[in-house]
N, C-alpha and C positions, 0 to 999 in steps of 0.2 A: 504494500500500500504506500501511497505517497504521502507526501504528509500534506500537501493540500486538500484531496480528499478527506485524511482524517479531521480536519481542521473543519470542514464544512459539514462534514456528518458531528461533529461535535458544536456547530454551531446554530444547525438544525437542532439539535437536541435543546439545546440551552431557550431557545426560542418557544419550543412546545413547553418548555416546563415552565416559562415567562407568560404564557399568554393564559388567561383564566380558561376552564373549561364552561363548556357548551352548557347549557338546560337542555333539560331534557323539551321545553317549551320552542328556547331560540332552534335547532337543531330541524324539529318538524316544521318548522316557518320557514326555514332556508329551504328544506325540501320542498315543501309543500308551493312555493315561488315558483320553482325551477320548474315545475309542472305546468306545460302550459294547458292541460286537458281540465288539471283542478283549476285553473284560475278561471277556465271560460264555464265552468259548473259552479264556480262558487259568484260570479259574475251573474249570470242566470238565478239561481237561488237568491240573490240580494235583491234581481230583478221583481221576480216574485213576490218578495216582502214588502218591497216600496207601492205593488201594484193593489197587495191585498189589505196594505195600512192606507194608503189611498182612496180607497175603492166607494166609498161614503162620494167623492169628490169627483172621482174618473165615469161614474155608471150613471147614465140618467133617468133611469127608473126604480123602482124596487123591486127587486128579483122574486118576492115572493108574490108581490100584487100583480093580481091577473084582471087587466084590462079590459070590462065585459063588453066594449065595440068590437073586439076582435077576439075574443072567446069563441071556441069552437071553431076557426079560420085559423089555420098556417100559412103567416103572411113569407113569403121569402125576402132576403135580404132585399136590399134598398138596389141593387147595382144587377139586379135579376130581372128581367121582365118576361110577365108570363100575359097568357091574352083573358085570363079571367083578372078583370081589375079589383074583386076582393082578395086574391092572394098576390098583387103586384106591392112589394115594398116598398115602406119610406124612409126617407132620414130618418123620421124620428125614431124609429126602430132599424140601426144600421145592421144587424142582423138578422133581421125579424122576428117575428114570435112562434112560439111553439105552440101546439093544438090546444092550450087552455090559456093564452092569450097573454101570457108573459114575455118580457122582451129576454131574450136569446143572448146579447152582449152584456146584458146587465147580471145575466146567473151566471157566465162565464166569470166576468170579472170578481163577483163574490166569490165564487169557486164552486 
């Protein structure tokens, strides 16, 4: 061996034994970064939580209130056109509603 080699494996050493160790905490954050698969799931996940603590404010109707104009009609989404004008959709229901006359975007958004 040379003694530069030894001198640099001696000052690696010196260096690990200098530097604090890892948490077990920092350690899975570092991994967990490097992932670019978790950050677009956990990206996603945050999405979802802004949408469903939102959701009072994003949804223009009440997902449970069935609308008895359009009770018993399945109106299709608003960007569909059908040649029966009671199932042609509107804005106001950009999803339309389901066979008991709830809006469609607004039970989505609740979940």
């Amino acid at each position: 061996m040379t003694a530069s080699s030894v001198t640099a494996r001696t000052l690696d050493r010196d260096l690990e034994l200098r530097r604090p160790p890892r948490s077990l905490w920092s350690d899975g954050w570092r991994r967990f970064r490097k992932n670019r698969l978790a950050i677009a799931g956990m990206a996603y996940i945050l999405f979802l939580a802004i949408v469903a603590i939102a959701a009072p404010v994003i949804a223009p109707h009440n997902p449970v209130q069935s609308d008895v104009q359009h009770a018993g009609v399945f109106r299709q989404a608003a960007w569909i056109h059908d040649p029966n004008p009671m199932r042609t959709g509107t804005w106001e229901y950009p999803l339309g509603t389901d066979s008991v006359g709830r809006d469609v975007f607004s039970r989505l958004v609740y979940g």
